[in-house]
C-alpha positions, 0 to 999 in steps of 0.5 A, a space after each residue: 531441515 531449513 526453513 523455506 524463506 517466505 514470500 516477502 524474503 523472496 520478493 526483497 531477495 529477486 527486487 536487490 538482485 534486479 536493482 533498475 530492472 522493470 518486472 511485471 506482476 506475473 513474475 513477482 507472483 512466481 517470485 512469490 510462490 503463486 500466492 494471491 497475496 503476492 502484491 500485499 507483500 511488495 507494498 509491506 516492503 514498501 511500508 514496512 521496510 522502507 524499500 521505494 519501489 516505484 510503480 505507474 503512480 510514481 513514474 509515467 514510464 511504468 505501466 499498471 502492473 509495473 514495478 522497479 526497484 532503483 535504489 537498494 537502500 530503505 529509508 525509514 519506515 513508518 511504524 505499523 504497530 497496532 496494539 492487541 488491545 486497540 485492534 481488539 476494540 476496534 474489531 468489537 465496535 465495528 461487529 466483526 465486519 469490513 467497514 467497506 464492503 459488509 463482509 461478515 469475519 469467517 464468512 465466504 466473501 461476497 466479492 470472492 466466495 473462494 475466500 473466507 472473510 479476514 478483517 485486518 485494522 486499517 487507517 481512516 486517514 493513512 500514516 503516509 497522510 498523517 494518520 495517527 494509530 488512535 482508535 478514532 482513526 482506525 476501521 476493521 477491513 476485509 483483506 479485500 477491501 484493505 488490499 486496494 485501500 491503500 492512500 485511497 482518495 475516493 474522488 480526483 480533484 479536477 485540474 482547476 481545484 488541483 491548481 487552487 490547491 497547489 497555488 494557496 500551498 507554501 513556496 517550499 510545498 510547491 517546489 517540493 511538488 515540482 521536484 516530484 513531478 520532474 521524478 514522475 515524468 523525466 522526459 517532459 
């Protein structure tokens, strides 16, 4: 008997197959079997697999709970390999519990009691900003607090300290910035 493919096969297979075509998240979750972790496995392949699936941060056409898949083609991805060994003592030192929210391993989660707490390692400092795989830079998290934590800034410049930045940043950094907003925003 074959093996069912899993639900990231299904979403790589149903986002090649409807290449340039935005889906919503109600049908990536039926894509994905119903499962709740259905949009940890579009960011894996995104992450992982290097697939650039856009969504409302990258283009100001798409909508919160939009996605789109243009180009079939991955580009490298970073490597995620945390060892054994370094996953092991960083769950030691942080006591077994999310280092955002508190949840204790194995517990009923204090945001979802339907849900039993599993810690996952996640970066201080995201690969995608520079982040290195060290201990140092390395946190246990529950898979509720990790699964909104991706490349998060907790605070938004405002538009004047955004301006500082972008005019002490090099000539290269700032037209590579403009290259990005003319891909964000293409009728503008």
């Amino acid at each position: 008997m074959a093996k069912k493919p899993g639900a990231r096969a299904r979403l790589r297979d149903h986002f090649l197959s409807n290449i340039g075509r935005k889906m919503d998240a109600s049908e990536l979750r039926e894509v994905a079997g119903g499962i709740s972790e259905w949009a940890r496995r579009v960011r894996e392949l995104r992450s992982e697999e290097g697939y650039q699936i856009l969504t409302h941060n990258d283009l100001s056409e798409l909508r919160p709970g939009e996605y789109v898949l243009n180009d079939p083609k991955p580009v490298p991805a970073f490597d995620r390999s945390i060892s054994k060994e370094a996953r092991a003592y960083v769950l030691d030192r942080n006591g077994f519990t999310c280092q955002q929210c508190g949840a204790v391993a194995g517990e009923p989660h204090p945001y979802d009691p339907t849900r039993h707490t599993r810690l996952q390692i996640g970066h201080v400092i995201d690969k995608s900003q520079g982040g290195s795989d060290d201990t140092s830079n390395l946190r246990a998290l529950c898979s509720v607090c990790n699964e909104g934590a991706a490349n998060l800034t907790l605070d938004r410049p405002s538009l004047h300290k955004l301006l500082v930045q972008v005019r002490r940043a090099t000539s290269d950094d700032q037209r590579e910035l403009l290259r990005w907003l003319k891909t964000k925003f293409p009728k503008i």
